[in-house]
PDB file with SEQRES, HELIX, SHEET and CRYST1 records, atoms N, CA, C and O in Angstrom:
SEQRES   1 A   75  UNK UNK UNK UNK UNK UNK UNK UNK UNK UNK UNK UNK UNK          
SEQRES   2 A   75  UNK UNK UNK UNK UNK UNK UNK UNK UNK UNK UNK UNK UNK          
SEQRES   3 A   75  UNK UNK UNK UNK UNK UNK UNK UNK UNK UNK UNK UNK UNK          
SEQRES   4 A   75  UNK UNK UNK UNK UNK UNK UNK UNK UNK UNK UNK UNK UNK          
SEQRES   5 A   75  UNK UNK UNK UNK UNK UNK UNK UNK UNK UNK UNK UNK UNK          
SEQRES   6 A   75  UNK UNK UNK UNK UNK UNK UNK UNK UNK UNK                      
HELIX    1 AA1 UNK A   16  UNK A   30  1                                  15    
HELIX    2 AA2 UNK A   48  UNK A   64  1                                  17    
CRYST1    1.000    1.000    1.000  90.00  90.00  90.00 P 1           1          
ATOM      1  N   UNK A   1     153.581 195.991 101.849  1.00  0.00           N  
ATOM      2  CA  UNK A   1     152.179 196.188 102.085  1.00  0.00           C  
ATOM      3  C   UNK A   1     151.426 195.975 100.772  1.00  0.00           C  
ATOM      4  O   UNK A   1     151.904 196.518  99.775  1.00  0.00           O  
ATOM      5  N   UNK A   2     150.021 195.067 100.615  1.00  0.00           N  
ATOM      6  CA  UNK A   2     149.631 195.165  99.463  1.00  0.00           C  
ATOM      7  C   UNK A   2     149.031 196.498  98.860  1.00  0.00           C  
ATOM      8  O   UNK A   2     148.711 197.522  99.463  1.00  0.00           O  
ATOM      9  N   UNK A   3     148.984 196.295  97.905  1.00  0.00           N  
ATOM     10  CA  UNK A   3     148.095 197.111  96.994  1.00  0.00           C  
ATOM     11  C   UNK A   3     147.041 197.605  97.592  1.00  0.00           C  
ATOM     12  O   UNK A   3     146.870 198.767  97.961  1.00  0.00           O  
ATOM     13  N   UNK A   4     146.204 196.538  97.700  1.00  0.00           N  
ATOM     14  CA  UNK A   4     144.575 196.631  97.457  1.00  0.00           C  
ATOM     15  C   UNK A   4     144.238 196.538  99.108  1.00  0.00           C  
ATOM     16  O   UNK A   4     143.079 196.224  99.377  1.00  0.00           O  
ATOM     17  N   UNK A   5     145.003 196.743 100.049  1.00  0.00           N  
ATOM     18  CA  UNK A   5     144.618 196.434 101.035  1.00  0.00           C  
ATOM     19  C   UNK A   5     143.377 197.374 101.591  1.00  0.00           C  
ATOM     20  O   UNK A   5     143.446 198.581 101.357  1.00  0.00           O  
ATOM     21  N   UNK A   6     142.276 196.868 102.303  1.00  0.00           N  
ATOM     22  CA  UNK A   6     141.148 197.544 102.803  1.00  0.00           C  
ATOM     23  C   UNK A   6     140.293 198.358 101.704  1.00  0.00           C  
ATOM     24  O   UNK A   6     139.388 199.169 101.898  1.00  0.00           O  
ATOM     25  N   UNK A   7     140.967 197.802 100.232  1.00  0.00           N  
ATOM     26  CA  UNK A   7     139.733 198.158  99.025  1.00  0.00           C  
ATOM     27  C   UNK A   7     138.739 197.711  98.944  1.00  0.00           C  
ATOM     28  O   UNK A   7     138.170 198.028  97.900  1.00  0.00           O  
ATOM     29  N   UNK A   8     137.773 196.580 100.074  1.00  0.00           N  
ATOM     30  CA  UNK A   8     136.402 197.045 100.381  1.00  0.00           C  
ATOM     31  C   UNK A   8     135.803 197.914 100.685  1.00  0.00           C  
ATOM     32  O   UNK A   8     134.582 197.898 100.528  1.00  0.00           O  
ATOM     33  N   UNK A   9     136.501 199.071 101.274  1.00  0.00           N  
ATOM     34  CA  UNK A   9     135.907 200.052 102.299  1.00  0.00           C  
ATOM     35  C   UNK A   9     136.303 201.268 101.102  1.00  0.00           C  
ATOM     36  O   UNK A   9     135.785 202.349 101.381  1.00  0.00           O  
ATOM     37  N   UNK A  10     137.093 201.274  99.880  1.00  0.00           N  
ATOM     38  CA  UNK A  10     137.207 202.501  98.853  1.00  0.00           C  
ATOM     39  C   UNK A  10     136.072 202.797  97.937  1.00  0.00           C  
ATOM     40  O   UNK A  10     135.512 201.888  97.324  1.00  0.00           O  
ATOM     41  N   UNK A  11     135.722 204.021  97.829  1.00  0.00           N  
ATOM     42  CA  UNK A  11     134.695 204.454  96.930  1.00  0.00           C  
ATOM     43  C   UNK A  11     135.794 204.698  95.164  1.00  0.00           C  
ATOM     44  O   UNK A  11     136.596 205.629  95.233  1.00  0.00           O  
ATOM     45  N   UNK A  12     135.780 204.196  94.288  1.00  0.00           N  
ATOM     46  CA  UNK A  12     136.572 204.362  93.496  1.00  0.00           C  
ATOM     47  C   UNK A  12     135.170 205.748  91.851  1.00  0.00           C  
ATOM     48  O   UNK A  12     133.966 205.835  91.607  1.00  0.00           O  
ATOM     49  N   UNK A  13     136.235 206.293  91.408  1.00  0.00           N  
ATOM     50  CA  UNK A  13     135.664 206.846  89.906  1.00  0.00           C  
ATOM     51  C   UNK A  13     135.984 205.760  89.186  1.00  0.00           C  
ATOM     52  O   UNK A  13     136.625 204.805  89.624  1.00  0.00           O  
ATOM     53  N   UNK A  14     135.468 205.894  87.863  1.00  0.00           N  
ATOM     54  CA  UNK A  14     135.191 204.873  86.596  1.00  0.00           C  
ATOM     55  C   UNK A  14     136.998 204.707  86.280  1.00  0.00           C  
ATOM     56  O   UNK A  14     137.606 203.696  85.931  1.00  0.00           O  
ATOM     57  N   UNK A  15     137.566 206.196  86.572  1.00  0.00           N  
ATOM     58  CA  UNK A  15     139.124 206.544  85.844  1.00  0.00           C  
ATOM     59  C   UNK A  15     140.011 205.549  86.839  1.00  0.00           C  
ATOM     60  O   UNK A  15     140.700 204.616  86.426  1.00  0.00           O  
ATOM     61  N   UNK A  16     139.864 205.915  88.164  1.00  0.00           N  
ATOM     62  CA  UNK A  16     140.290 204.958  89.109  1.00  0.00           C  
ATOM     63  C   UNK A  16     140.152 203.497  89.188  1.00  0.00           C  
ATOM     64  O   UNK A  16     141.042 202.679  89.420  1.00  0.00           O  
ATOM     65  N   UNK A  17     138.993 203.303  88.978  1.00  0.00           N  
ATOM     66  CA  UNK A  17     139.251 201.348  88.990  1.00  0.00           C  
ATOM     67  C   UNK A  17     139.555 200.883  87.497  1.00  0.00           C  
ATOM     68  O   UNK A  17     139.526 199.671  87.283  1.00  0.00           O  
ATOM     69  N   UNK A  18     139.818 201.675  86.541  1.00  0.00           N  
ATOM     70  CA  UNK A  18     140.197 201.762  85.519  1.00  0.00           C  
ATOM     71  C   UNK A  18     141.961 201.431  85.513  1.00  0.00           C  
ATOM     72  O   UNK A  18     142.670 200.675  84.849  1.00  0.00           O  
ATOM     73  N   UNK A  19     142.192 202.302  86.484  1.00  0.00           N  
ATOM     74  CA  UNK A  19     143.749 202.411  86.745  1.00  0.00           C  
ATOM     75  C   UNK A  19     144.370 200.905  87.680  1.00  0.00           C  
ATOM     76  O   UNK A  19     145.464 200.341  87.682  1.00  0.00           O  
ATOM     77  N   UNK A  20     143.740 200.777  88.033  1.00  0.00           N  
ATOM     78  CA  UNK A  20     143.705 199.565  89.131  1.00  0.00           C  
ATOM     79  C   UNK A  20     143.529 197.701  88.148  1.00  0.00           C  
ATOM     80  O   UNK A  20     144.175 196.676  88.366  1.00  0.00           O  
ATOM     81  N   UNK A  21     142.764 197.871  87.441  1.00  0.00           N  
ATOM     82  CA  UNK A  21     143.029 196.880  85.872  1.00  0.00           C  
ATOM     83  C   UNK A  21     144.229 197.313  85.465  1.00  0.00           C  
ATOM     84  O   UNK A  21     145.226 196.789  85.962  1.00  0.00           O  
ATOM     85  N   UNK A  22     144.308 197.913  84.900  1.00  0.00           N  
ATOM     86  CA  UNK A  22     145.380 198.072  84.156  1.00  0.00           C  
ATOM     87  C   UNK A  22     146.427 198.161  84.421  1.00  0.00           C  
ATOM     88  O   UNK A  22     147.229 198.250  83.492  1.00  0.00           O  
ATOM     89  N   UNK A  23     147.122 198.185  86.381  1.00  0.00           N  
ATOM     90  CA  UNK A  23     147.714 197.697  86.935  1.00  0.00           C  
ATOM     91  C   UNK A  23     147.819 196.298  87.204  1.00  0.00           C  
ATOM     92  O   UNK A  23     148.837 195.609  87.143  1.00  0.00           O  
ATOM     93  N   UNK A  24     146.856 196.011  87.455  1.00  0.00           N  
ATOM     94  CA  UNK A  24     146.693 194.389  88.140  1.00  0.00           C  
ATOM     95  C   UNK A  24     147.356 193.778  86.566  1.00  0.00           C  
ATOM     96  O   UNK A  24     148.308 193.002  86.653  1.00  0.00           O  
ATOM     97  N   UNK A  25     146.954 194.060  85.488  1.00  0.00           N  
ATOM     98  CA  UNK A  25     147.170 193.333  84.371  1.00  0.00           C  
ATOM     99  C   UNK A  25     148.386 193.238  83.815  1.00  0.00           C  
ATOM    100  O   UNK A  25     148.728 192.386  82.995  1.00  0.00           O  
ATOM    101  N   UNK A  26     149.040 194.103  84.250  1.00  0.00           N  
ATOM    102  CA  UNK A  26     150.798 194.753  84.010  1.00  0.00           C  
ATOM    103  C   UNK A  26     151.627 193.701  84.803  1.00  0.00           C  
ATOM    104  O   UNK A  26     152.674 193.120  84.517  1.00  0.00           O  
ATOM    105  N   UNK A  27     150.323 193.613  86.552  1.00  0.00           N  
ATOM    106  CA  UNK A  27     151.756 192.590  86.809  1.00  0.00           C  
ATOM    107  C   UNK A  27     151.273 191.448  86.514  1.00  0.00           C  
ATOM    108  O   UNK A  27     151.860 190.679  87.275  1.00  0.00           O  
ATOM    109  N   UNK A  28     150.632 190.912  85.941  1.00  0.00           N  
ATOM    110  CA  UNK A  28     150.037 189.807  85.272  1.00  0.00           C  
ATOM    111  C   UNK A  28     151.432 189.129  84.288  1.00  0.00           C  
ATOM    112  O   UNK A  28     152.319 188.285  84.420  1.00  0.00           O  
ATOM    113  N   UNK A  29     150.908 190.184  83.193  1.00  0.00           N  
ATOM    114  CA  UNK A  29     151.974 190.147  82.251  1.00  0.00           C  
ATOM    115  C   UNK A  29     153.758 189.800  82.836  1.00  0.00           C  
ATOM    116  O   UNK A  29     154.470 188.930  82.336  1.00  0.00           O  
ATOM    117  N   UNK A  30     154.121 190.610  83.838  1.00  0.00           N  
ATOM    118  CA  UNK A  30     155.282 190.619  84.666  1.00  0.00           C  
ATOM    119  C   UNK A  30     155.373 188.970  84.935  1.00  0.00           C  
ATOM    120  O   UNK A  30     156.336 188.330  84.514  1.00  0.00           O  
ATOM    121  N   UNK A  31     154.424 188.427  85.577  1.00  0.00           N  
ATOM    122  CA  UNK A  31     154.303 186.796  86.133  1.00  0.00           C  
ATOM    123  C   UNK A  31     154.542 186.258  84.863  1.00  0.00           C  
ATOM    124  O   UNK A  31     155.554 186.179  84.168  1.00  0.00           O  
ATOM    125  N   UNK A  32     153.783 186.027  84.769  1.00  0.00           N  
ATOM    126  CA  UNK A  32     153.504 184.974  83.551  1.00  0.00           C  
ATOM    127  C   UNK A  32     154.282 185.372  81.973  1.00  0.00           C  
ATOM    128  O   UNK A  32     153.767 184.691  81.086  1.00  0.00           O  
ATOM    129  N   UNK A  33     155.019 185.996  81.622  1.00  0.00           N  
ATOM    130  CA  UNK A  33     156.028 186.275  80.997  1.00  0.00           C  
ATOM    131  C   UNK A  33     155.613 186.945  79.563  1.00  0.00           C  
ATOM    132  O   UNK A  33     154.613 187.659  79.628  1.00  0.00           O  
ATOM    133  N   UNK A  34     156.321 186.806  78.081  1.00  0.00           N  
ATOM    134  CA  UNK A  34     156.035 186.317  76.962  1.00  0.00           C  
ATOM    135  C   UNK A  34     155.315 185.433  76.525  1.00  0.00           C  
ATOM    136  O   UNK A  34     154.828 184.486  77.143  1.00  0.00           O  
ATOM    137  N   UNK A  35     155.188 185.778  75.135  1.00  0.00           N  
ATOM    138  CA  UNK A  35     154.473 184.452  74.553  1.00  0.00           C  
ATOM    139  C   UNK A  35     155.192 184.768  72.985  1.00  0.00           C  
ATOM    140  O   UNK A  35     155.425 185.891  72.538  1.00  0.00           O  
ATOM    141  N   UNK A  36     155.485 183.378  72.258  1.00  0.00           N  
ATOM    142  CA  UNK A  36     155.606 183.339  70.651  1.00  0.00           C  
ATOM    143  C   UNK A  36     154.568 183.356  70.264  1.00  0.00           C  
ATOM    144  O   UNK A  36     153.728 182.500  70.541  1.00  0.00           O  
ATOM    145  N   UNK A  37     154.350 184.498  69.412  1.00  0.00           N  
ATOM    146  CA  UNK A  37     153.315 184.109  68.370  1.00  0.00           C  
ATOM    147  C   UNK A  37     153.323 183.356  67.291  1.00  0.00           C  
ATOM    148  O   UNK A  37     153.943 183.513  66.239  1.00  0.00           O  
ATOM    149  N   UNK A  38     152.414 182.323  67.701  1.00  0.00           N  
ATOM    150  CA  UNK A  38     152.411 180.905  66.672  1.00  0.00           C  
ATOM    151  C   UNK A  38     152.786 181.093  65.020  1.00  0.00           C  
ATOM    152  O   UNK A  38     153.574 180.497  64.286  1.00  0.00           O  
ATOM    153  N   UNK A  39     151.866 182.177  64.803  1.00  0.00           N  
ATOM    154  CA  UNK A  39     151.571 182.349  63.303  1.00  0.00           C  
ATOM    155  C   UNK A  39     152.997 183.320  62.673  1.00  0.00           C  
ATOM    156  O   UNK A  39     153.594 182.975  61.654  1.00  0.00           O  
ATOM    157  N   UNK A  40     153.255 184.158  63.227  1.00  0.00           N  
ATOM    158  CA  UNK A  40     154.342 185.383  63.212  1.00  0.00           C  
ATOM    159  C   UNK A  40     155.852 184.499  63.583  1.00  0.00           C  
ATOM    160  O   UNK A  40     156.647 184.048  62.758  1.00  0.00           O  
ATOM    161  N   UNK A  41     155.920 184.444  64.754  1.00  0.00           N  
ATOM    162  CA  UNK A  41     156.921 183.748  65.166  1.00  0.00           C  
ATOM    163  C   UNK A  41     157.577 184.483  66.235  1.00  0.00           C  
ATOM    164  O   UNK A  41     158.433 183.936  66.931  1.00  0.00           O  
ATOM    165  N   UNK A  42     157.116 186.063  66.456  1.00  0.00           N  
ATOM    166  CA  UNK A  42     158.041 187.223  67.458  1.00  0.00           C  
ATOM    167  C   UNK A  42     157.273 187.030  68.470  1.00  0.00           C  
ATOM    168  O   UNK A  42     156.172 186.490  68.581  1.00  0.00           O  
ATOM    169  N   UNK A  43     158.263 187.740  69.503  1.00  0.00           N  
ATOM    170  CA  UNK A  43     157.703 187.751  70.836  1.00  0.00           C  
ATOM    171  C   UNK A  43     156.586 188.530  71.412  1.00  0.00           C  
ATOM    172  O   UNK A  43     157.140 189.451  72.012  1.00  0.00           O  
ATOM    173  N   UNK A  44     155.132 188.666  71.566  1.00  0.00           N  
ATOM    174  CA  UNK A  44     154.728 189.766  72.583  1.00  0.00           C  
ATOM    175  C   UNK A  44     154.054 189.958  73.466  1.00  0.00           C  
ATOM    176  O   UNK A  44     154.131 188.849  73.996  1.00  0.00           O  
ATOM    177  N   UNK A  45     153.331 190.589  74.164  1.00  0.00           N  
ATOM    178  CA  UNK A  45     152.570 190.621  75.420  1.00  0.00           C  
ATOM    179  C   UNK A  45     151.479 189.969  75.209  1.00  0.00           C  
ATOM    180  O   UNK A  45     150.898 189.935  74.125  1.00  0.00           O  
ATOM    181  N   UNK A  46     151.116 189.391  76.255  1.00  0.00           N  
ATOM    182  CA  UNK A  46     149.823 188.745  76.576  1.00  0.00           C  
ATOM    183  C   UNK A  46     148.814 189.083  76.630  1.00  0.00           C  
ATOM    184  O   UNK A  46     148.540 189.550  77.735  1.00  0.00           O  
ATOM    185  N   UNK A  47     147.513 189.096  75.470  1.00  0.00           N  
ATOM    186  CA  UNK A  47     146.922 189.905  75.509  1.00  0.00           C  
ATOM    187  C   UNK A  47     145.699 190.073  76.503  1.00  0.00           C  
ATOM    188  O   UNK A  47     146.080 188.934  76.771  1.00  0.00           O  
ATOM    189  N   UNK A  48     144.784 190.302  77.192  1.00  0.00           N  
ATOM    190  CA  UNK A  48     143.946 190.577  78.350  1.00  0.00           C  
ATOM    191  C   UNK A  48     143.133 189.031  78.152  1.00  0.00           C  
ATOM    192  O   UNK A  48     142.551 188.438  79.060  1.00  0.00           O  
ATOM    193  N   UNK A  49     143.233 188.665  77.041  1.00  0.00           N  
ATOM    194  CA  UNK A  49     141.997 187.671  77.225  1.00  0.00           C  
ATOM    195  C   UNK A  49     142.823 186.432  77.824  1.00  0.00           C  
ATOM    196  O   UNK A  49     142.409 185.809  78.801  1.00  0.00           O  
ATOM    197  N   UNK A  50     143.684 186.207  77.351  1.00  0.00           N  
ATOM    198  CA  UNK A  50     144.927 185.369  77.771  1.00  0.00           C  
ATOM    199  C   UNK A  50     144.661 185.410  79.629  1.00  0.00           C  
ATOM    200  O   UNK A  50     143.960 184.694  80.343  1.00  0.00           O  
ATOM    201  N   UNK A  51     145.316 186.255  79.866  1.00  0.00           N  
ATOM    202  CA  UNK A  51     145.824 186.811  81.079  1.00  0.00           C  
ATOM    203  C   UNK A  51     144.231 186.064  81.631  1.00  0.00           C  
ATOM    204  O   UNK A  51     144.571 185.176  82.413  1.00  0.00           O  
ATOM    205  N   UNK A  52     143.014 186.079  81.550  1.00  0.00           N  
ATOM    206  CA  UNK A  52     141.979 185.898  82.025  1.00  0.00           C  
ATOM    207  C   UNK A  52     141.731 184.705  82.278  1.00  0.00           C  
ATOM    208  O   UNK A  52     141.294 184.258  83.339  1.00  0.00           O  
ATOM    209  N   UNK A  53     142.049 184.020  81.132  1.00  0.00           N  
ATOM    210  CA  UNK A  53     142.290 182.523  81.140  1.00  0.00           C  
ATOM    211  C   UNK A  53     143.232 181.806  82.003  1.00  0.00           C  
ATOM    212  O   UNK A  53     143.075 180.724  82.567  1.00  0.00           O  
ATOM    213  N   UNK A  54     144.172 182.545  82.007  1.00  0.00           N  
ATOM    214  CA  UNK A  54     144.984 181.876  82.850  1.00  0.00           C  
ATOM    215  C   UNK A  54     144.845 181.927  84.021  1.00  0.00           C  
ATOM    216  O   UNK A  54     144.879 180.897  84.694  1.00  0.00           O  
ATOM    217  N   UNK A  55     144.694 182.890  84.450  1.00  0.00           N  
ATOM    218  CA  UNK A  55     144.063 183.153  86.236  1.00  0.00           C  
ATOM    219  C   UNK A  55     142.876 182.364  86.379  1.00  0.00           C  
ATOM    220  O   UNK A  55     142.887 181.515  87.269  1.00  0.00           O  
ATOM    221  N   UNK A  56     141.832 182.491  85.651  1.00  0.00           N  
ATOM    222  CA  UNK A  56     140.767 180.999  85.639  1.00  0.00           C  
ATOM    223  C   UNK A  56     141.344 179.635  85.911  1.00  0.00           C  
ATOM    224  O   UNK A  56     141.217 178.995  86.955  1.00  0.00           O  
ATOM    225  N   UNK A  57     142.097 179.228  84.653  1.00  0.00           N  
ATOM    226  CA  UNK A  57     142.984 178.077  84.864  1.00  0.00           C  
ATOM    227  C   UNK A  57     143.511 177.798  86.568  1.00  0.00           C  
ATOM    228  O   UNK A  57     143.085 176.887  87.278  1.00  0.00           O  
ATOM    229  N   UNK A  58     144.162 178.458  86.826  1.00  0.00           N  
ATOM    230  CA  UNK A  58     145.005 179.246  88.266  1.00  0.00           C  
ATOM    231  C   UNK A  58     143.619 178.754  89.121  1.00  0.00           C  
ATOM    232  O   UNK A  58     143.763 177.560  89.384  1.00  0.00           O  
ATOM    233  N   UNK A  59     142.719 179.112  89.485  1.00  0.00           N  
ATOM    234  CA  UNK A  59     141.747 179.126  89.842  1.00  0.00           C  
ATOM    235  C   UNK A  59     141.117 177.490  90.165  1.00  0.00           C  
ATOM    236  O   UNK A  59     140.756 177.190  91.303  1.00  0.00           O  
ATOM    237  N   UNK A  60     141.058 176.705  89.245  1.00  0.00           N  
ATOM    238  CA  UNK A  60     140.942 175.843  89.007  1.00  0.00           C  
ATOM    239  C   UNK A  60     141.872 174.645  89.858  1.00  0.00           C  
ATOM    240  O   UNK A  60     141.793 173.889  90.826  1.00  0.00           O  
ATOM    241  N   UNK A  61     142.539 174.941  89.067  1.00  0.00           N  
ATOM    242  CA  UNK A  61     144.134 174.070  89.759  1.00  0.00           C  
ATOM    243  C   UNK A  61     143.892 174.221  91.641  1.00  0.00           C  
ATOM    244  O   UNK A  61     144.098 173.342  92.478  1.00  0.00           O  
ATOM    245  N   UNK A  62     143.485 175.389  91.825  1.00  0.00           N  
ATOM    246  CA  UNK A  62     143.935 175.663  93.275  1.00  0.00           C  
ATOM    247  C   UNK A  62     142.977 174.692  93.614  1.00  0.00           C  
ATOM    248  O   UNK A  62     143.331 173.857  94.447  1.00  0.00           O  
ATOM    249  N   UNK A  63     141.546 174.599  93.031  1.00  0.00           N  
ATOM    250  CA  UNK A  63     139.909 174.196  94.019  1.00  0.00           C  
ATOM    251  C   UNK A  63     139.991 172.816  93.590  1.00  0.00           C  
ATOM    252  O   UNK A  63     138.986 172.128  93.768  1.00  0.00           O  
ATOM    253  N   UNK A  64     141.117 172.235  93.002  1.00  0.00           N  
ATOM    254  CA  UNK A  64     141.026 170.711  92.725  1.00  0.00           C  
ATOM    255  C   UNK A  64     141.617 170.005  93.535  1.00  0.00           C  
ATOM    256  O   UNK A  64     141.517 168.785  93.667  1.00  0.00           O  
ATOM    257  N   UNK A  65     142.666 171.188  94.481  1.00  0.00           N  
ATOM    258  CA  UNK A  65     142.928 170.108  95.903  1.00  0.00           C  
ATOM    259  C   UNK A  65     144.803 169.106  95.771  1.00  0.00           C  
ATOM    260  O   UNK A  65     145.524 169.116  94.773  1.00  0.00           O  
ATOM    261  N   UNK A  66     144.966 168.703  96.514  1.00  0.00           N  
ATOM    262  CA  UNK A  66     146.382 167.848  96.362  1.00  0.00           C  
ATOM    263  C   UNK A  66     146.379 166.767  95.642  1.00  0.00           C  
ATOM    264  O   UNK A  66     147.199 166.488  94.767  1.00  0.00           O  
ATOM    265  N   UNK A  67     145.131 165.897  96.111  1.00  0.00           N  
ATOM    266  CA  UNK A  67     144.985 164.958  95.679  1.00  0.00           C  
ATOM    267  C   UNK A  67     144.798 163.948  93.734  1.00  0.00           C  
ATOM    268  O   UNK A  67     145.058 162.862  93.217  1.00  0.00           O  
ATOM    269  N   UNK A  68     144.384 164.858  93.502  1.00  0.00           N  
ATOM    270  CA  UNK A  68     143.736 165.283  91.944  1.00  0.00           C  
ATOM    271  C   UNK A  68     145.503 165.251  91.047  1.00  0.00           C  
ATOM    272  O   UNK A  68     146.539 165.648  91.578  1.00  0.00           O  
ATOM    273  N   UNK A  69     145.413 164.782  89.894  1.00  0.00           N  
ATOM    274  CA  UNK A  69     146.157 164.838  89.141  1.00  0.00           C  
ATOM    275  C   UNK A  69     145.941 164.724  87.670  1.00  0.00           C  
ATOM    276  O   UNK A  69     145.239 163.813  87.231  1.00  0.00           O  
ATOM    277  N   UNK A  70     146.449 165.510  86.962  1.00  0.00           N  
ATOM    278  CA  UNK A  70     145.814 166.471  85.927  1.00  0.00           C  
ATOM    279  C   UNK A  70     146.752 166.593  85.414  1.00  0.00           C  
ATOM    280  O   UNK A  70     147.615 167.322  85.903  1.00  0.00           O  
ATOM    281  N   UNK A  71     147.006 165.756  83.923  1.00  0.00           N  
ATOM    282  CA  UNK A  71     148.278 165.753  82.777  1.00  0.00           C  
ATOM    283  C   UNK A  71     147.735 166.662  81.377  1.00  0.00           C  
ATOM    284  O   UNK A  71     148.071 166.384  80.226  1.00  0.00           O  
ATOM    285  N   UNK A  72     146.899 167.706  81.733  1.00  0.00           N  
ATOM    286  CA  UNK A  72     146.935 168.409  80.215  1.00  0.00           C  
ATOM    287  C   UNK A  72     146.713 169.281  80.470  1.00  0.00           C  
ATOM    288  O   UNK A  72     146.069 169.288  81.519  1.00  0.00           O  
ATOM    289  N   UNK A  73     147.011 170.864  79.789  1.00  0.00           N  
ATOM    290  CA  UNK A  73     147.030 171.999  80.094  1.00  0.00           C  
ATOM    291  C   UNK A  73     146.265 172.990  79.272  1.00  0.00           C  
ATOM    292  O   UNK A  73     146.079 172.842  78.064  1.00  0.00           O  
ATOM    293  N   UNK A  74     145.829 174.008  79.975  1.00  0.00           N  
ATOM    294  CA  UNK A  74     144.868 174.961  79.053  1.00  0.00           C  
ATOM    295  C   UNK A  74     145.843 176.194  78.108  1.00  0.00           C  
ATOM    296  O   UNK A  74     145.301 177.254  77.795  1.00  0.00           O  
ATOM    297  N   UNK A  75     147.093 175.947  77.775  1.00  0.00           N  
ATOM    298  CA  UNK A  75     147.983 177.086  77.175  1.00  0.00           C  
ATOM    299  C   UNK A  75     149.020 176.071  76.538  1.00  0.00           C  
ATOM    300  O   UNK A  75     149.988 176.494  75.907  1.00  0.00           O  
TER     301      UNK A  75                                                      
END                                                                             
């Protein structure tokens, strides 16, 4: 069953949809994995702005359809 199911109809507090980011973003991180840091060289989490971008990206890709073909990437 999802998550968020029938969370149109929830009245949420500031603490609550608070909790609900910071879930959604966890399994974000879960998907979309690691990252090297370029400059450092170690492994670590993705930081929120990332994660934003990429679901944009995601976003994108989907509304461009089958047809469309697209050899360069935003990451």
């Amino acid at each position: 069953m999802p998550v968020l199911y029938g969370c149109e109809t929830w009245s949420l507090t500031l603490r609550e949809e608070r909790k609900l980011w910071v879930f959604q973003n966890g399994m974000l991180r879960r998907i979309f994995g690691s990252r090297r840091d370029k400059v450092v060289g170690e492994w670590r989490k993705m930081h929120t702005k990332e994660l934003t971008r990429r679901m944009r990206w995601a976003g994108h890709v989907t509304c461009m359809g089958r047809g469309t073909v697209y050899t360069g990437f935003l990451w």
